[in-house]
C-alpha positions as CSV (number, residue, x, y, z in Angstrom):
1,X,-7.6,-34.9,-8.1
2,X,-9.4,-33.4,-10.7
3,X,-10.5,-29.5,-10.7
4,X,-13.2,-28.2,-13.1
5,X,-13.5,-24.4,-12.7
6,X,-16.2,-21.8,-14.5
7,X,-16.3,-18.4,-13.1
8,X,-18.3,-15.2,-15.1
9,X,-17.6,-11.8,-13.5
10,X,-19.3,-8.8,-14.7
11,X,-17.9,-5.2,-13.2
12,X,-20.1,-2.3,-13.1
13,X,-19.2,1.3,-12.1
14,X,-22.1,3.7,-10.2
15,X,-19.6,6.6,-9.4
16,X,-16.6,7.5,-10.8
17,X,-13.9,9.7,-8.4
18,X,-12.7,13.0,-9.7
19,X,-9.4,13.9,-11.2
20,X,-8.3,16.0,-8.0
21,X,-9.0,15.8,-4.8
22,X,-11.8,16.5,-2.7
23,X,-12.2,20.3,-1.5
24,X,-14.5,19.0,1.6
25,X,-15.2,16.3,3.6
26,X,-18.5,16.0,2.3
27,X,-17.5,16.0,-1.5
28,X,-15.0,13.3,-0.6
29,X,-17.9,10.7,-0.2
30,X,-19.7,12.3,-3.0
31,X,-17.4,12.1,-5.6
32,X,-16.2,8.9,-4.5
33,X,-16.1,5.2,-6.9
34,X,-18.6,2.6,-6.5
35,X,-17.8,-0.7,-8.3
36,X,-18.9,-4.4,-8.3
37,X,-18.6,-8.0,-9.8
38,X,-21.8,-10.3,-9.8
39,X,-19.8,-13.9,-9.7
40,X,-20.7,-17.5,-10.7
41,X,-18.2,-20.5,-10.1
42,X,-18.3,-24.3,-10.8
43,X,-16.2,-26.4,-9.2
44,X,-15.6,-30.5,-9.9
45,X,-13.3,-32.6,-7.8
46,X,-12.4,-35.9,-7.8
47,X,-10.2,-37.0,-5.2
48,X,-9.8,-40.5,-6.4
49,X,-12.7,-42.2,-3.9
50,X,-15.1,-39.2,-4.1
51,X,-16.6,-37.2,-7.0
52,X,-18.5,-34.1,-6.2
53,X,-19.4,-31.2,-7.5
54,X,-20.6,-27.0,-6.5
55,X,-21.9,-24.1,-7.6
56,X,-21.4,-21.1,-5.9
57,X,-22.8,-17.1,-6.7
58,X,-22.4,-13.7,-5.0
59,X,-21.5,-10.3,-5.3
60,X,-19.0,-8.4,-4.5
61,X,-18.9,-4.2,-4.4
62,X,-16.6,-2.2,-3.4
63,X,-16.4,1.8,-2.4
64,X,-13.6,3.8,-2.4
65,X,-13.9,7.9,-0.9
66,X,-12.4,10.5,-3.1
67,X,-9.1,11.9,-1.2
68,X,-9.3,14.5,1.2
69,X,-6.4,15.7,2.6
70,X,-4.1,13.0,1.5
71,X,-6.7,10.8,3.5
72,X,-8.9,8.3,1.5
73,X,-11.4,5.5,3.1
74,X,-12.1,1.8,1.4
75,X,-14.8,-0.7,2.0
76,X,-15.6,-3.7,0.3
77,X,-18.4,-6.3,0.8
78,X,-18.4,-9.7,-0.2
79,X,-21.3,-12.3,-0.4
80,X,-21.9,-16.4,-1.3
81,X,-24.3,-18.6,-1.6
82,X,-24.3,-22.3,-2.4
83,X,-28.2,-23.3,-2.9
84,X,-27.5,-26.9,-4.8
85,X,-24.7,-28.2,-2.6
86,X,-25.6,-31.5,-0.6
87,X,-24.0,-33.5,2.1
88,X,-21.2,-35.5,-0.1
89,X,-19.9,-31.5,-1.2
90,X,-20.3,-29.9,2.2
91,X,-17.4,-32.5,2.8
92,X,-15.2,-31.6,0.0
93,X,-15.8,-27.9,-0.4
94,X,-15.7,-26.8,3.8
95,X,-12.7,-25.9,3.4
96,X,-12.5,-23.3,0.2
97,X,-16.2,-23.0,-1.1
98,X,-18.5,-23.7,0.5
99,X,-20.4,-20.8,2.4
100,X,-23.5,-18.8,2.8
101,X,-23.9,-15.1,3.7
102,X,-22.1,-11.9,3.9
103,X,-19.0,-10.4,5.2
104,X,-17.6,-6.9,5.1
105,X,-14.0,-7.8,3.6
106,X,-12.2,-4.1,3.8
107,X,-13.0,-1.7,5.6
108,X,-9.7,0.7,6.1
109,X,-8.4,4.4,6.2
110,X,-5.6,5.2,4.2
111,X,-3.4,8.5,4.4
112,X,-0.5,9.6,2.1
113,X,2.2,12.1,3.0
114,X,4.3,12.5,-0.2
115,X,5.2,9.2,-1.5
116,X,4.5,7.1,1.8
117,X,1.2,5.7,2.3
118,X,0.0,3.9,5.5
119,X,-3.4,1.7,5.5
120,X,-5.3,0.4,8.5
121,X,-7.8,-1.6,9.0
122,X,-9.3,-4.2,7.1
123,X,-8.0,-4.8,3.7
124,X,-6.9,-7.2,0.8
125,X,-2.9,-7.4,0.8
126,X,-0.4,-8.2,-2.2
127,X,2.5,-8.7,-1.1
128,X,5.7,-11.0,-1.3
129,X,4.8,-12.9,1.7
130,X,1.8,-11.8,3.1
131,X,-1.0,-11.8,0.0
132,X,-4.9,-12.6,-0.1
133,X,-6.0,-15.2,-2.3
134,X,-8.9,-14.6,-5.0
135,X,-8.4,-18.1,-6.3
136,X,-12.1,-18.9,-4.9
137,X,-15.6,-16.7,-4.8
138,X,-14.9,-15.1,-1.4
139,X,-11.8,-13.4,-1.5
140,X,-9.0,-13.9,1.8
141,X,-8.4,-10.5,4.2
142,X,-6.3,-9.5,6.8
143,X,-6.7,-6.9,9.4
144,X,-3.3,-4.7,10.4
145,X,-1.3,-2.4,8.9
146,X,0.4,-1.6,5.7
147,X,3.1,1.4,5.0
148,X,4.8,1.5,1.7
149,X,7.5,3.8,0.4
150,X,8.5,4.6,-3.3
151,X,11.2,7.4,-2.6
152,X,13.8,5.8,-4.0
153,X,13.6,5.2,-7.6
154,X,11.7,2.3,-9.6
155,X,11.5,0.8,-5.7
156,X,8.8,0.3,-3.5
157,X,9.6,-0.5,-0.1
158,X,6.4,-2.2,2.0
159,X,6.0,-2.9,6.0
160,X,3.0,-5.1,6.8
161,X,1.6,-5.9,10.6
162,X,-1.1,-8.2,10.7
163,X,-3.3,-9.4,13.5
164,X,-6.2,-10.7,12.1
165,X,-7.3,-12.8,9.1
166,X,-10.6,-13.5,7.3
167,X,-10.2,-17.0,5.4
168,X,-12.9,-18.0,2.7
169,X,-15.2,-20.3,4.7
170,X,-16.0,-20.6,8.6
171,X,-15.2,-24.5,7.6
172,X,-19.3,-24.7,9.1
173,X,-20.6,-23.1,6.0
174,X,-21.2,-19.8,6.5
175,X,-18.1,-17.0,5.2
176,X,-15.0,-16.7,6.9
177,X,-15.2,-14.5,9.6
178,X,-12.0,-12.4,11.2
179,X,-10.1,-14.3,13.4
180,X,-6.6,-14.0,15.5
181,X,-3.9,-14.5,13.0
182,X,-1.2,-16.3,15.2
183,X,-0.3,-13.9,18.0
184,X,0.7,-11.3,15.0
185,X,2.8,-11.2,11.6
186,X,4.9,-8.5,11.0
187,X,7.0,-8.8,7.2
188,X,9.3,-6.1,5.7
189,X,9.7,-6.4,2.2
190,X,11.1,-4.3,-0.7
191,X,11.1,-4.9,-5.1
192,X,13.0,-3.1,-7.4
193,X,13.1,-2.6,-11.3
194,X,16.3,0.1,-11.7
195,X,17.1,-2.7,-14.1
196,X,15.4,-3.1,-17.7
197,X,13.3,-6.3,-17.4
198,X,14.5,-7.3,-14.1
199,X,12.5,-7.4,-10.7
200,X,14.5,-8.1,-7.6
201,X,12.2,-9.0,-4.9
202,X,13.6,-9.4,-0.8
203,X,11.3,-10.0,2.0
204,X,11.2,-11.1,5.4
205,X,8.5,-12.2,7.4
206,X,8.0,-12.9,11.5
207,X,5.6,-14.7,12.7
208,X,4.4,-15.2,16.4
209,X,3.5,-18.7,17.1
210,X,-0.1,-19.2,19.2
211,X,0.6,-22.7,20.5
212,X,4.5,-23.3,19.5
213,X,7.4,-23.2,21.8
214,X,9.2,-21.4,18.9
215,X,8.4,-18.6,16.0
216,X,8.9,-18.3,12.6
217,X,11.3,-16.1,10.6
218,X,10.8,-16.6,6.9
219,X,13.2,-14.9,4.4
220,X,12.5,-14.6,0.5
221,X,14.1,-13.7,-2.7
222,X,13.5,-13.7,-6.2
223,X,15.2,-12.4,-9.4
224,X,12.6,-12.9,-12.7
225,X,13.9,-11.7,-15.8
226,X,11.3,-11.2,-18.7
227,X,12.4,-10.1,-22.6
228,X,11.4,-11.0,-26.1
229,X,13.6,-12.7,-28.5
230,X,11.8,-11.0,-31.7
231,X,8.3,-12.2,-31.4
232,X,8.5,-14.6,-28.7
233,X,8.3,-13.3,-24.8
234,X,10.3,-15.9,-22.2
235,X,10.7,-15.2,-18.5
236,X,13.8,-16.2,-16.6
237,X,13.6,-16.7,-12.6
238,X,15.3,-17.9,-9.7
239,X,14.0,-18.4,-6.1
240,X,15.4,-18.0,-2.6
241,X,13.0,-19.3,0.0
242,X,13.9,-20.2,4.0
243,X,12.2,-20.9,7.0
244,X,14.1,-20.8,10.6
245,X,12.1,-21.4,14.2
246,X,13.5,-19.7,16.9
247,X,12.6,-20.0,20.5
């Protein structure tokens, strides 16, 4: 199988946010960021008795509240459209590309008490086990929960409940809408860099089987080590990865 992949993305910024935070509600929205990517992909697969090809465009903005009271609101909005696309593609691409319309992607509240911040709502998620994909024009979500903690230092320790996820395509051709993600997925994770060059990375991640007998535990580790030996940079990592069912 053969990929092919051109993407352009421009970013443009209406608003910027202010240094400080918001003395009112009001000036919270007003002095909030605006931003945006117009985006163009080509893809080209060949999977060996099929050749076929796409071209998808859409937009993609984003708005983000100044903070008031340690509280600050997201919402993102993502749109696709494949106008050239004929039968043979709509076969290849249901799965990743091909879609038409609009969906609101994020839409969350976040808060922040010292150096713990909780999320809810809809969001995009990076994390060691529970992460949204921008490989493709429409971007993956999840709807739940996300608290993370950087107390200790050079660590950030991250909990994550999801309920809900938003893949790239409806596999009909329109975007993915939000769905029931399993009967939840809850992951505990934490990364740490007290070490020059060195991440350490642990996570842990359950999740609640809709039509097994049994759930999933998944449990995570990494180590990556990256240095230069005078001009040239080399990375160094090992991976720990394990899945257990239990009834």
């Amino acid at each position: 199988m053969k990929i092919v992949r051109l993407s352009i993305a421009v970013a443009m910024t209406a608003l910027s946010s202010q240094v400080f935070a918001a003395d009112t509600l009001a000036d919270a929205f007003k002095n909030g960021s605006l931003s945006g990517e117009i985006k163009a992909f080509y893809f080209n697969k060949d999977n060996g008795t099929d050749r076929e090809d796409i071209v998808a465009t859409g937009l993609m903005l984003k708005y983000l509240t100044d903070e008031y009271m340690g509280f600050k609101a997201g919402a993102t909005f993502q749109s696709s459209s494949t106008p050239f696309i004929d039968d043979g593609g709509k076969t290849m691409f249901r799965n990743d590309m091909w879609a038409q319309g609009a969906q609101l992607s994020e839409a969350y509240l976040a808060y922040t008490f010292d150096k713990t911040t909780l999320k809810y709502g809809r969001m995009f998620m990076s994390t060691p086990l529970v992460a949204s994909s921008g490989s493709r024009l429409i971007r993956e979500s999840f709807e739940g929960a996300h608290i993370t903690n950087t107390n200790l230092p050079n660590t950030v320790l991250g909990a994550v409940y999801v309920d809900k996820f938003q893949a790239r395509t409806d596999r009909d051709g329109d975007v993915g809408k939000f769905k029931n993600y399993n009967d939840g997925t809850y992951s505990l994770y934490a990364i740490n860099k007290s070490i020059p060059n060195l991440t350490l990375i642990g996570a842990w991640a359950h999740i609640d089987e809709q039509t097994a007998q049994s759930d999933l535990n998944i449990y995570y580790a990494e180590a990556i080590y990256a240095n230069k030996l005078n001009q040239l940079g080399y990375t160094l990592a090992g991976q720990y990865w394990a899945n257990k069912y239990t009834s």
